[in-house]
C-alpha positions in Angstrom: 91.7 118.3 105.5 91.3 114.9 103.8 95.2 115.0 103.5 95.5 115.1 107.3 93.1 112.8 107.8 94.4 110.3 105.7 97.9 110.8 107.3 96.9 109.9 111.0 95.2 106.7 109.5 98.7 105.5 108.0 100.3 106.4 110.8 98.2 104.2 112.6 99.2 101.3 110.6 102.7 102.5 110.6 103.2 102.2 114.5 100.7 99.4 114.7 102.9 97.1 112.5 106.2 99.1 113.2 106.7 99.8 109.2 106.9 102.5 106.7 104.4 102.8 104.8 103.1 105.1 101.4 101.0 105.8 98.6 102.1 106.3 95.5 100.9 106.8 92.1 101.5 105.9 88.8 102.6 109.0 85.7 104.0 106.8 83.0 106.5 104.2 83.9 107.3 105.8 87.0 105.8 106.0 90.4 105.3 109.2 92.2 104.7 109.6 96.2 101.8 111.0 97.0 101.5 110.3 100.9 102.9 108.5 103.6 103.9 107.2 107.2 106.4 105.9 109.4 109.9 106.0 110.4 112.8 105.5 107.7 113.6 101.4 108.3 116.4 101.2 105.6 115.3 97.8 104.2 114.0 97.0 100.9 110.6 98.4 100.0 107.6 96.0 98.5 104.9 97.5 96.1 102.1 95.0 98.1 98.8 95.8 96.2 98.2 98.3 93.2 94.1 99.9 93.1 94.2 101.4 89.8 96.8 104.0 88.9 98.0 104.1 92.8 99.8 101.5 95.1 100.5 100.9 98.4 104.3 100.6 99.0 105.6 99.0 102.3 109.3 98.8 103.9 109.3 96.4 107.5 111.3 93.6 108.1 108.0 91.3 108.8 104.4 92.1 108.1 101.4 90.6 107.0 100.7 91.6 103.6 96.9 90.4 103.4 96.5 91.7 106.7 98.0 95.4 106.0 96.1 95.3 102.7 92.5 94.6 104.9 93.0 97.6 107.3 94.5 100.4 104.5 91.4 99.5 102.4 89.4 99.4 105.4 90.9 103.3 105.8 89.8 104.2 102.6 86.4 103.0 102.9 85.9 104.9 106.1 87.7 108.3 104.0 85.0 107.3 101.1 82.3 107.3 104.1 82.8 110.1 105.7 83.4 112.7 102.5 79.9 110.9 101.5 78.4 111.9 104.6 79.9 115.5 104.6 78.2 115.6 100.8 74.4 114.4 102.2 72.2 117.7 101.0 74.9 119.1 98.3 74.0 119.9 95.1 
């Protein structure tokens, strides 16, 4: 469920700033997809932030990085949020 989730938030991102965009995360010194949105651009991908052992990769001909960086992490606070909320009363 939290896969799914996640999905439909990068591909809101995706169409919003007509990119591709994924996570991916790192197993040595290599970097292995995890998740991610948007159609195939065949440019050049950029690695734009790294948050521990995963980073946000991005392929788009122009973009904001600070920008795309906000809303992602803005995504991830809202996915931290609501599986908090689901957890209110667990033990």
């Amino acid at each position: 469920m939290e896969k799914e989730i996640c999905i439909s938030k990068l591909k809101q991102v995706a169409e919003l700033y007509n990119i591709r965009i994924w996570i991916a995360e790192k197993m040595g010194r290599r970097w292995s997809y995890v998740i991610g949105a948007g159609k195939e651009l065949f440019l050049p991908s950029q690695m734009i932030t790294k948050i521990g052992k995963y980073a946000i990769f991005v392929e788009g001909d122009q973009f904001d990085k600070e920008v795309i960086i906000d809303d992602v992490r803005k995504l991830l606070e809202s996915q931290d949020l609501q599986k908090s909320k689901g957890n209110v009363g667990k033990r």
